[in-house]
Backbone as CSV, one residue per row, in Angstrom:
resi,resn,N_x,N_y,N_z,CA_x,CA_y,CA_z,C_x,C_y,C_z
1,UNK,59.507,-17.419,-126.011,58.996,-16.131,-125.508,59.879,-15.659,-124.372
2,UNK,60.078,-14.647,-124.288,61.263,-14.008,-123.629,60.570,-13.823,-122.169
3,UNK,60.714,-14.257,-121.416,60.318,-13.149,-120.109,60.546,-11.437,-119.926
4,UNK,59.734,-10.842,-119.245,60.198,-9.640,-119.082,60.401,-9.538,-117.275
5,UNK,61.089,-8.640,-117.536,61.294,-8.360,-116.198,60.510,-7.725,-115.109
6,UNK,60.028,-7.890,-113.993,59.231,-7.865,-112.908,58.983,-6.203,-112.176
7,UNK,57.899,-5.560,-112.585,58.430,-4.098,-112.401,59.386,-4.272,-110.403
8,UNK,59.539,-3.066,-110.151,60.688,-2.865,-109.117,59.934,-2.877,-107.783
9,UNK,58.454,-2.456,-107.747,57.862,-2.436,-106.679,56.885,-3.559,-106.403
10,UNK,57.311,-4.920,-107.550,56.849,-6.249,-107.242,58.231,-6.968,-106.770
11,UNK,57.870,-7.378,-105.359,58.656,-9.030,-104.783,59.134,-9.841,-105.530
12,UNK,59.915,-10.180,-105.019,60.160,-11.683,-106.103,59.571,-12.932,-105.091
13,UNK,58.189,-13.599,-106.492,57.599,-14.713,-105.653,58.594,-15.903,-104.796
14,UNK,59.666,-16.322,-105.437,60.315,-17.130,-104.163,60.311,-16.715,-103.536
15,UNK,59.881,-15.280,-102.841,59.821,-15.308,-101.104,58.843,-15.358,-100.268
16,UNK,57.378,-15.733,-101.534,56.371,-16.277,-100.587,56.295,-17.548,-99.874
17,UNK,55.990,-17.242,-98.813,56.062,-18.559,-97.565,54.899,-19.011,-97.894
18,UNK,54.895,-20.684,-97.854,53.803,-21.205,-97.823,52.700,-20.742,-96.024
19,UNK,51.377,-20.764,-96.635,50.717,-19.741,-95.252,50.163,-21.098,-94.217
20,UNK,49.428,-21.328,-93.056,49.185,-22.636,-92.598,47.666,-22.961,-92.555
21,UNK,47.222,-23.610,-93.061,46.134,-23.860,-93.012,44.942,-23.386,-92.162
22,UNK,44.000,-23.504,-92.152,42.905,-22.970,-91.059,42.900,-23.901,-90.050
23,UNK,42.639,-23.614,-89.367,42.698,-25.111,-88.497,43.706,-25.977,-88.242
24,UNK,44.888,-24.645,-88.050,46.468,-25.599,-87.840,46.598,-26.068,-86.483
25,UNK,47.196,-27.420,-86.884,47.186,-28.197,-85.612,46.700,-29.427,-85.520
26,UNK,45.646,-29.611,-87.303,45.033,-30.719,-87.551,45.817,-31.695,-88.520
27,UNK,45.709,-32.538,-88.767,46.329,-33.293,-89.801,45.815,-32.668,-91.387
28,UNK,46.580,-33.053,-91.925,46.213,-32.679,-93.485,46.366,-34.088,-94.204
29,UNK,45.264,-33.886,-94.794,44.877,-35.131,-95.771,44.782,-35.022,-97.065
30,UNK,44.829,-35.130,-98.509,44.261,-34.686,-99.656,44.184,-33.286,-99.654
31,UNK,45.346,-32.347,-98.996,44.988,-30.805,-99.458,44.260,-30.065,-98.591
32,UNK,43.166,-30.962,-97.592,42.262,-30.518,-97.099,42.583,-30.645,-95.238
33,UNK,42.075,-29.638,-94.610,42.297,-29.702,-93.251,41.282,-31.293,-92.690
34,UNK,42.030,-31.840,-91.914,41.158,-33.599,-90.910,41.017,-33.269,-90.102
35,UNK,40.277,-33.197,-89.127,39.714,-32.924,-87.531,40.549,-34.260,-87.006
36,UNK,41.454,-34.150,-85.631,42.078,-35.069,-85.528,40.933,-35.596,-84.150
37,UNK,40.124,-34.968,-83.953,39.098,-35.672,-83.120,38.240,-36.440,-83.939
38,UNK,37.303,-37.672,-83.002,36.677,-38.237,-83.703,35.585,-37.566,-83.484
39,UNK,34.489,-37.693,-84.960,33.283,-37.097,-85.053,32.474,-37.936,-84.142
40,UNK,32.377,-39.418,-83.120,31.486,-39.744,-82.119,31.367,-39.100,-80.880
41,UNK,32.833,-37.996,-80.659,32.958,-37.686,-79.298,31.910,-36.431,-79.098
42,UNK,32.044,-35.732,-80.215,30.934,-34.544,-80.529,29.828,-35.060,-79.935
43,UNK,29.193,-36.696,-80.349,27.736,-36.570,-79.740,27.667,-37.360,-78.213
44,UNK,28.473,-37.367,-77.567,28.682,-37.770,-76.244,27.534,-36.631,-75.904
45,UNK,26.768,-37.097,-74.267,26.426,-36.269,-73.548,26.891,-35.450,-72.708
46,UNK,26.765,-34.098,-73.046,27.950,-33.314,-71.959,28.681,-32.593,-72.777
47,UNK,28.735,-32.633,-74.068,29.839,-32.536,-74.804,29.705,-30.635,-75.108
48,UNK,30.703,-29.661,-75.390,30.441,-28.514,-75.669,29.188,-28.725,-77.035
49,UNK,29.508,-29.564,-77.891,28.542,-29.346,-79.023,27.179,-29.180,-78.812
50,UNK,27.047,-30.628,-77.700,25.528,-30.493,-77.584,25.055,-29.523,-76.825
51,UNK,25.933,-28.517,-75.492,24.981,-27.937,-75.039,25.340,-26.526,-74.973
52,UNK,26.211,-26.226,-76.247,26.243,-24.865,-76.699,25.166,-24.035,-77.226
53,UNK,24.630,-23.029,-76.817,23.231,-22.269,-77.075,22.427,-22.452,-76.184
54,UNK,22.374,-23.716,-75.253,21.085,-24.099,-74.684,21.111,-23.825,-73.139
55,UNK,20.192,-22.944,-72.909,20.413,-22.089,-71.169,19.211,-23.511,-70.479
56,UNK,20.023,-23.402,-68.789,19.910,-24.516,-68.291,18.272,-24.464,-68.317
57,UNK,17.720,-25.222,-68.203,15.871,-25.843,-67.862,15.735,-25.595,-66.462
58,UNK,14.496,-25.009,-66.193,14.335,-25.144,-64.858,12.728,-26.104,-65.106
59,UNK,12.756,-26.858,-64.072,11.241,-27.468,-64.133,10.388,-26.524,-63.828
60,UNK,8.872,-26.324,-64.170,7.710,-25.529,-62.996,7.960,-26.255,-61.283
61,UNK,8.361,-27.557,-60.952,8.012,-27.653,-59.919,8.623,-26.821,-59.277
62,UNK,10.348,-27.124,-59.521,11.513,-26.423,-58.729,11.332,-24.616,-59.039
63,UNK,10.770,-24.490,-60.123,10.337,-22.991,-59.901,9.409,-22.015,-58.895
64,UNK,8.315,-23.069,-58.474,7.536,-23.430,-57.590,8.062,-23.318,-56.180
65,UNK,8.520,-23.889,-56.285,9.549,-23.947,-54.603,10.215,-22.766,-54.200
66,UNK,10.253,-22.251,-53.112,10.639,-20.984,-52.432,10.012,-19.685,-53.243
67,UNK,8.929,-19.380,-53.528,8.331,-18.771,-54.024,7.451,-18.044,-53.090
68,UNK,7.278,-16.796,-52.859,6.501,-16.721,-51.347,4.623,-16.341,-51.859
69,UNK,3.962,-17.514,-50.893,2.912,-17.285,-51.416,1.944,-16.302,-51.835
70,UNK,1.182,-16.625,-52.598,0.037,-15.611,-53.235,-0.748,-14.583,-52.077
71,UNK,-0.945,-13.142,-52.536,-1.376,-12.802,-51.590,-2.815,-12.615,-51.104
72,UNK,-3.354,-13.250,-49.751,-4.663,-13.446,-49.512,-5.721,-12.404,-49.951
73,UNK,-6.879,-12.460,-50.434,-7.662,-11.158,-50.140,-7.956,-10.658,-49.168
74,UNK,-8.374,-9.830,-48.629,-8.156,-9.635,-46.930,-9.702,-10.256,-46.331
75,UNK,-10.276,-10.492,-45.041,-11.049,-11.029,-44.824,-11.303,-10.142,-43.686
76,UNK,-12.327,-10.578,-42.690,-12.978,-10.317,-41.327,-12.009,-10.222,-40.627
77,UNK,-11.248,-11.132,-40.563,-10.240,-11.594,-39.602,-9.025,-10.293,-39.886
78,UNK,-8.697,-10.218,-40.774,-7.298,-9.094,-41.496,-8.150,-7.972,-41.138
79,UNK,-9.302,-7.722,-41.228,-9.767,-6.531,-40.544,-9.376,-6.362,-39.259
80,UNK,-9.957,-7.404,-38.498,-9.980,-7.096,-36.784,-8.663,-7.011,-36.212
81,UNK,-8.125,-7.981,-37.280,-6.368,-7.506,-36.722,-5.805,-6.440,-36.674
82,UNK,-6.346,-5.255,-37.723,-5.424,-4.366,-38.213,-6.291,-3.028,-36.943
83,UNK,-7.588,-3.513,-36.605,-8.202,-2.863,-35.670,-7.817,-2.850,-33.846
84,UNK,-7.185,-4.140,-33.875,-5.969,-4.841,-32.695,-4.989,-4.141,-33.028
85,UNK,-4.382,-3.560,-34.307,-3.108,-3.057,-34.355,-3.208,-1.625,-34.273
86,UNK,-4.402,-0.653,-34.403,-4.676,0.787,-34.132,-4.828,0.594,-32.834
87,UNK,-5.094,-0.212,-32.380,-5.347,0.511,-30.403,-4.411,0.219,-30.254
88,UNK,-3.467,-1.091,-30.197,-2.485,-0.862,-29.521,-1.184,0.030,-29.619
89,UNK,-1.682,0.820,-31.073,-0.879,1.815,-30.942,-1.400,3.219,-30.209
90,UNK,-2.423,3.029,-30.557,-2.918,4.201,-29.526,-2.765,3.927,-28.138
91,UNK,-2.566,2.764,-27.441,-1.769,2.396,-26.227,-0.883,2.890,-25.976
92,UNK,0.132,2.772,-26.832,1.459,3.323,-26.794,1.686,5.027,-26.660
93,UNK,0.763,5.299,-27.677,1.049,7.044,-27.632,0.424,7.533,-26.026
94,UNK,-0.790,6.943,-25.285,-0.962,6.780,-24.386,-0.147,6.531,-23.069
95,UNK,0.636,5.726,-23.474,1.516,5.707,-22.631,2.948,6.948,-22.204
96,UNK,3.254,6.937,-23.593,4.595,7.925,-23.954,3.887,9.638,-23.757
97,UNK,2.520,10.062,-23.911,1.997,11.046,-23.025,2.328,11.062,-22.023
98,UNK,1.825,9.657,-20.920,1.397,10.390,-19.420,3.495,9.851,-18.895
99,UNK,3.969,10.269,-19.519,5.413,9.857,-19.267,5.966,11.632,-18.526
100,UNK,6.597,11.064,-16.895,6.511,12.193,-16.069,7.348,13.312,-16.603
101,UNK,7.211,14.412,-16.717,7.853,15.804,-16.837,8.003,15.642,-18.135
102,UNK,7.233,15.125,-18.754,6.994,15.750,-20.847,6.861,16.690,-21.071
103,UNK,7.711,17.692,-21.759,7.687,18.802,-22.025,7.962,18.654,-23.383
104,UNK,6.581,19.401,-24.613,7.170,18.953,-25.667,7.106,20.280,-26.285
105,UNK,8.187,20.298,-27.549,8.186,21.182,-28.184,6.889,21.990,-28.759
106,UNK,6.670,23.097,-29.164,5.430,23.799,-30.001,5.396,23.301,-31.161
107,UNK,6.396,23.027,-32.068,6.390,22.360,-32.943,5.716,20.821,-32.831
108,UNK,6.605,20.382,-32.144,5.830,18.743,-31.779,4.609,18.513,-31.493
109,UNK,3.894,19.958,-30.407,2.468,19.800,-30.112,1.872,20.121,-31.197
110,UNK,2.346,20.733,-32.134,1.510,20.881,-33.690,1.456,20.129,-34.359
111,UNK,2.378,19.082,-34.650,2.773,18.311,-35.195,1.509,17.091,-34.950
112,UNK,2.079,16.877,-33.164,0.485,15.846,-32.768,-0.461,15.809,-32.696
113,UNK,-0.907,17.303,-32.543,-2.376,17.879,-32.116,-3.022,17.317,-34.538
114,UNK,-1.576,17.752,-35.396,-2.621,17.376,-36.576,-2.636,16.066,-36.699
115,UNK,-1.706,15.167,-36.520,-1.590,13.735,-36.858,-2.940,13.232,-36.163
116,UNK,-3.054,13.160,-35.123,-4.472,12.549,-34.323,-5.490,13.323,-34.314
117,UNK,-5.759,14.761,-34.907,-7.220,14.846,-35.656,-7.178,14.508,-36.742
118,UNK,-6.096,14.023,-37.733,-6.192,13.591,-38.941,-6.600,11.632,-38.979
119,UNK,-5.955,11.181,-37.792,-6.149,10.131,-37.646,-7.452,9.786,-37.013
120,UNK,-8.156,10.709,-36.459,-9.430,10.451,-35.647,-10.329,10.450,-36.825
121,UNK,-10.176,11.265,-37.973,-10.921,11.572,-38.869,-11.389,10.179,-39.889
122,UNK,-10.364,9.713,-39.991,-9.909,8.127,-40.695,-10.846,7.427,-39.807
123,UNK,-10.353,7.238,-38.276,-11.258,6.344,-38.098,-13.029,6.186,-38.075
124,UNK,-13.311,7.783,-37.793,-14.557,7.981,-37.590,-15.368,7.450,-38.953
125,UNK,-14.189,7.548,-40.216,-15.479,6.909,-41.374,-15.153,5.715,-41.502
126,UNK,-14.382,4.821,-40.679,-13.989,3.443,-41.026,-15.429,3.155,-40.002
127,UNK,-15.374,3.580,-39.519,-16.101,2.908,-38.150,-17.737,3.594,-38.569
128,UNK,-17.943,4.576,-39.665,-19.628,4.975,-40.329,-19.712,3.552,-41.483
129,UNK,-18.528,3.049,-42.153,-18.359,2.786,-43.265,-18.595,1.075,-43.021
130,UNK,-18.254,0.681,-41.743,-18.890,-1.012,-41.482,-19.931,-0.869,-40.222
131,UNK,-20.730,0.307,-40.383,-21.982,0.391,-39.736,-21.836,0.195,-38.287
132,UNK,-20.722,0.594,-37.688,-21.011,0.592,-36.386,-21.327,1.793,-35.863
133,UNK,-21.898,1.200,-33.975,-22.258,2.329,-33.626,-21.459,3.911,-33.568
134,UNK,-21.929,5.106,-33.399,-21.126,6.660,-33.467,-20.884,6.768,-32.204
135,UNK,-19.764,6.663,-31.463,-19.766,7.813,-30.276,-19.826,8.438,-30.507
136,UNK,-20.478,9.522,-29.062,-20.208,10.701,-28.999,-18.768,11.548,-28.809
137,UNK,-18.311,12.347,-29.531,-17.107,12.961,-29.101,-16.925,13.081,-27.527
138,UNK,-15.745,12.880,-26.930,-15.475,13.288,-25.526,-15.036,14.808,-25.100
139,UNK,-15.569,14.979,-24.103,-15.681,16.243,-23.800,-14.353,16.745,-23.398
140,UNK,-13.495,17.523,-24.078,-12.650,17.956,-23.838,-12.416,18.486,-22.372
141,UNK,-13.208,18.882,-21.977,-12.784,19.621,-20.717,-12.681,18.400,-19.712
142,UNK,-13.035,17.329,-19.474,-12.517,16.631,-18.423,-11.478,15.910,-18.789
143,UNK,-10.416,16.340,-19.676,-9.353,16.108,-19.989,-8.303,17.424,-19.470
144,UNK,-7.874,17.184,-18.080,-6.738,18.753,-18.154,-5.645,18.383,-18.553
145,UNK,-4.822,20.194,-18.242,-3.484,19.820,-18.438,-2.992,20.109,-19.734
146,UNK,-1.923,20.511,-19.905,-1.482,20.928,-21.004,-1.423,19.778,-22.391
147,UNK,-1.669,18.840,-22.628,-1.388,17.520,-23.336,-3.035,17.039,-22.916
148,UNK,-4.038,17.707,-22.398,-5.369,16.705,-22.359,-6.292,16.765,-23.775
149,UNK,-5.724,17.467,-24.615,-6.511,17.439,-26.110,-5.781,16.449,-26.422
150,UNK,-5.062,15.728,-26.769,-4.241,14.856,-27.276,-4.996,13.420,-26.545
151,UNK,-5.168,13.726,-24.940,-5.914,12.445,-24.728,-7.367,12.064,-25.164
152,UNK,-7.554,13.415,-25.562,-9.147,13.371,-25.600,-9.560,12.683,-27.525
153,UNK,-8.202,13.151,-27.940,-8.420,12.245,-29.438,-8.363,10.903,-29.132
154,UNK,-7.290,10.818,-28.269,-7.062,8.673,-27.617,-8.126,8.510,-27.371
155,UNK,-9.284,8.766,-26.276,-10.319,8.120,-26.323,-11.100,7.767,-26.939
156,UNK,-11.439,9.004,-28.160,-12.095,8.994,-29.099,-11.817,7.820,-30.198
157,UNK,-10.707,7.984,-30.112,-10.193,7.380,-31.001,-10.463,5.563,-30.883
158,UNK,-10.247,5.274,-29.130,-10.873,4.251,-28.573,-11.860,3.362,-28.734
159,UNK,-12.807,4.679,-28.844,-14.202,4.340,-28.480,-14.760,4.175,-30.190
160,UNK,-14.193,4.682,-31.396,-14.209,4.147,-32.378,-13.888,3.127,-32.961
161,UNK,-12.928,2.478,-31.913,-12.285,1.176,-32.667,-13.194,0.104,-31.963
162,UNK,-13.550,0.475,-30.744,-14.230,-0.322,-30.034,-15.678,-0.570,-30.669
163,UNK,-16.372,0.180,-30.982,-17.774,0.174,-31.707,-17.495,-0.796,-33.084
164,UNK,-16.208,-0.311,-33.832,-16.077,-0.869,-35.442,-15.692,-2.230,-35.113
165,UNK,-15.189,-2.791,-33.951,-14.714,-4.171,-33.560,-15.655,-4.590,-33.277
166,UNK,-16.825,-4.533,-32.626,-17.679,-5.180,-32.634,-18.828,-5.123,-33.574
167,UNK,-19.050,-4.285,-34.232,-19.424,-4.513,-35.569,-18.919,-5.598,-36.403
168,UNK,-17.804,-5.464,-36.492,-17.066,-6.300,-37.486,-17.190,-7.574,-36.950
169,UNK,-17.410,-8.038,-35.579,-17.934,-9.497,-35.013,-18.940,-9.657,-35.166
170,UNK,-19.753,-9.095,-35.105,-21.310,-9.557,-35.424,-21.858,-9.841,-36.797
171,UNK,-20.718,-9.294,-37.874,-21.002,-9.452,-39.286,-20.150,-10.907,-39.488
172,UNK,-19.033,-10.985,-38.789,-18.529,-12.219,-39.062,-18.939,-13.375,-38.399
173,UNK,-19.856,-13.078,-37.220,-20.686,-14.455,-37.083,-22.132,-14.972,-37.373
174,UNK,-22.851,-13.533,-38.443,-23.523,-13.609,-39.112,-22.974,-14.120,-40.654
175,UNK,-22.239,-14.009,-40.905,-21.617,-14.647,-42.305,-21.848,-13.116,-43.117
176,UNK,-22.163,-12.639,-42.838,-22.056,-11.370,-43.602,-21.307,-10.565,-44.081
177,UNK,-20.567,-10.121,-45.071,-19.772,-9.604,-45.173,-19.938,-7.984,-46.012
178,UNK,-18.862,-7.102,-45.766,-19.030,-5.937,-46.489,-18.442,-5.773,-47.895
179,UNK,-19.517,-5.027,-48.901,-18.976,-4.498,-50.547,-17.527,-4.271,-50.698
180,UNK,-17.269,-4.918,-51.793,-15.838,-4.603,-52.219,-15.425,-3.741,-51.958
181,UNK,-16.557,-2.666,-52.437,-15.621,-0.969,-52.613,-15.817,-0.433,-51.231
182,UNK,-17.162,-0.725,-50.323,-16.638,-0.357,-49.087,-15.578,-1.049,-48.374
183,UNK,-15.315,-2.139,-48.568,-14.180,-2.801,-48.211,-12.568,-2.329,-48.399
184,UNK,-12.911,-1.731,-50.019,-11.490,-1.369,-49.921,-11.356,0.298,-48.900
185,UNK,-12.298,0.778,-49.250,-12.614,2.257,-48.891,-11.762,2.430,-47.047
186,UNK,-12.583,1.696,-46.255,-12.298,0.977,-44.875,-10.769,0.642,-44.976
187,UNK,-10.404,0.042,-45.991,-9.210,-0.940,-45.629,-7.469,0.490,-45.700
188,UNK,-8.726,0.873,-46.944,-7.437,2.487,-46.905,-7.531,3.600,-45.883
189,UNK,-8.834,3.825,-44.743,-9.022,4.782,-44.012,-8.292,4.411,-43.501
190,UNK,-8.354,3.006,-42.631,-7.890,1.963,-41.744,-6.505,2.207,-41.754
191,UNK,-5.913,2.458,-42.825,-4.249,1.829,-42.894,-3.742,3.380,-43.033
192,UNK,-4.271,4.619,-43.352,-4.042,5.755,-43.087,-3.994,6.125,-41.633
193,UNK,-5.130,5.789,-40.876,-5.018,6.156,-40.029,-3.557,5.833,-38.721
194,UNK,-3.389,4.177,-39.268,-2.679,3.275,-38.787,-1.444,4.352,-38.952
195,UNK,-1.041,4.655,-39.845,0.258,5.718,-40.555,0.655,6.782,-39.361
196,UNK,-0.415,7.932,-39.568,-0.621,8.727,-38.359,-0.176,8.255,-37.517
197,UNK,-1.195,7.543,-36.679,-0.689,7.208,-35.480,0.858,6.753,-35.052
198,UNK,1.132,6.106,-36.120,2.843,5.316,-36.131,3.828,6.759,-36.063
199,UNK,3.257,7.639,-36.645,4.120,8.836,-37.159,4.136,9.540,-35.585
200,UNK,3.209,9.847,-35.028,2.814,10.486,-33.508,3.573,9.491,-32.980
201,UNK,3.862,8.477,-32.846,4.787,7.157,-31.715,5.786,7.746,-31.638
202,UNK,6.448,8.087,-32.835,7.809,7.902,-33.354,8.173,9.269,-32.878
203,UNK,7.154,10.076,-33.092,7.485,11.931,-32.780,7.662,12.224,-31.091
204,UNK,6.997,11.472,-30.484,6.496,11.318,-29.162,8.234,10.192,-28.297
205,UNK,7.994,9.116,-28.676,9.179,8.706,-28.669,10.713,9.423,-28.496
206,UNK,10.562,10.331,-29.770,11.794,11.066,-29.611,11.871,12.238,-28.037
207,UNK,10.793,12.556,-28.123,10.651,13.521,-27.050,10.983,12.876,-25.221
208,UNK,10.371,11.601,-25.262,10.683,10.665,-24.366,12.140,10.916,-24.372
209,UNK,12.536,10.271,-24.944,14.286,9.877,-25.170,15.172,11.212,-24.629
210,UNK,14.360,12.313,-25.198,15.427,13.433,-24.587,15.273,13.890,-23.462
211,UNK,13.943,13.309,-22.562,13.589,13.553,-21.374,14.752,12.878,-20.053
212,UNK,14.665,11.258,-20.435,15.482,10.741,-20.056,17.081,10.654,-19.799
213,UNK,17.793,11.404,-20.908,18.718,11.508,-21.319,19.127,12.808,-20.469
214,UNK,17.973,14.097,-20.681,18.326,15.103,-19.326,18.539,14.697,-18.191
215,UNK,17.380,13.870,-17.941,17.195,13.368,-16.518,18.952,12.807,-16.128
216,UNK,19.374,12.263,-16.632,20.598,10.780,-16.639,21.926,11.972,-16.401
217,UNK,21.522,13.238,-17.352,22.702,14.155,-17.230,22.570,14.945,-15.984
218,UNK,21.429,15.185,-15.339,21.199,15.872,-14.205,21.903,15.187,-12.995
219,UNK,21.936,13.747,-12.594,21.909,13.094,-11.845,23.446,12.415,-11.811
C-alpha cells in the first residue's frame, strides 16, 4: 500500500517533542509518574496534608478569657449612683454660673434656660415615678440677677434628687424594690436628664473659657 502524501498544512510528526509528564520532577516508573516522597511522611503530625482545610480550634475556656463581663441588671445601688452623678453635675453648672463677670451670649441663655427646664422636667417624674416626696417649686424671685432663673432650676432640681435619694434608701433597706417598667421608665428619665445637664456643662464651660482668656488678654 502506497503511502500518500501528508496534506501541506499538516507538520511532519518527527517534530513532535516528547511532552513531560505531570508531576515533572518525579521519578518515572512503568510509564507512570512515582512520588519521590515517602507516603509515611504525609501522615507525620504537622504535616501540610494533615492540616490543610482545618482552621485553628479555639477551646470555650480560652474563648472565655478576656471577654468583658455580662452586663448587670441595674439595681438600687446603679440607681443612687446615677442620682450621685446628676447633682454633682448640677454642682458643676453651679459652679461655672456664679463664675465672676459671666456674660453669656442670648443664644447660650436660650440654649440653658431650655436644657434645665427640659432637664427639671425628667427629673420631676423620676422623682413622682419612685414615690418620693414633691417639692415645692422655688420661688423665682429670691433668685436675682440676670442668670437667677437658671439657679432657681439648680435648686429645684436639688431638691428633687434629694427627695428621690432618699426614697430610693428606704426602699432599699426595706428590700423593696420598683416594677420593671417603672424601673426602666426612671432609668430613661434619669439618663435624659443626666444628658441635658452634661450638654449645659459643656455650653457653660465654653463661656467660662472665653471669659478667662479675655481676662489673660486684658492684663
Amino acid at each position: 500500500m502506497v503511502d500518500k502524501p501528508l496534506p501541506g498544512d499538516i507538520e511532519d510528526p518527527g517534530r513532535i517533542f516528547e511532552t513531560t509528564p505531570i508531576g515533572g520532577g518525579e521519578a518515572e516508573k512503568g510509564g507512570l509518574a512515582v512520588p519521590t516522597q515517602q507516603f509515611s511522611s504525609f501522615m507525620k503530625p504537622g504535616t501540610p496534608m494533615e492540616t490543610a482545610g482545618k482552621s485553628s480550634m479555639i477551646s470555650p475556656f480560652a474563648l472565655m478569657q478576656g471577654q468583658p463581663p455580662l452586663a448587670q441588671a441595674p439595681t438600687m445601688e446603679t440607681l443612687l449612683a446615677q442620682v450621685n452623678n446628676v447633682q454633682s453635675t448640677m454642682g458643676d453648672i453651679n459652679s461655672q454660673l456664679n463664675t465672676p463677670n459671666l456674660k453669656l451670649k442670648a443664644s447660650t441663655k436660650y440654649l440653658v434656660k431650655s436644657k434645665l427646664t427640659d432637664a427639671n422636667d425628667n427629673l420631676r417624674t423620676f422623682n413622682a415615678k419612685v414615690g418620693g416626696d414633691m417639692p415645692k417649686e422655688p420661688d423665682v424671685s429670691k433668685f436675682t440677677g440676670p442668670l437667677g432663673r437658671f439657679f432657681a432650676y439648680l435648686s429645684d432640681g436639688q431638691s428633687q434628687m434629694e427627695a428621690a435619694k432618699q426614697q430610693l434608701q428606704n426602699l432599699k433597706d426595706q428590700g423593696s424594690n420598683i416594677s420593671p417598667g417603672d424601673f426602666l421608665l426612671v432609668q430613661v428619665k434619669l439618663n435624659k436628664a443626666q444628658q441635658l445637664l452634661e450638654f449645659t456643662s459643656v455650653l457653660l464651660s465654653n463661656a467660662v473659657s472665653d471669659i478667662k482668656q479675655m481676662m489673660q488678654i486684658q492684663l
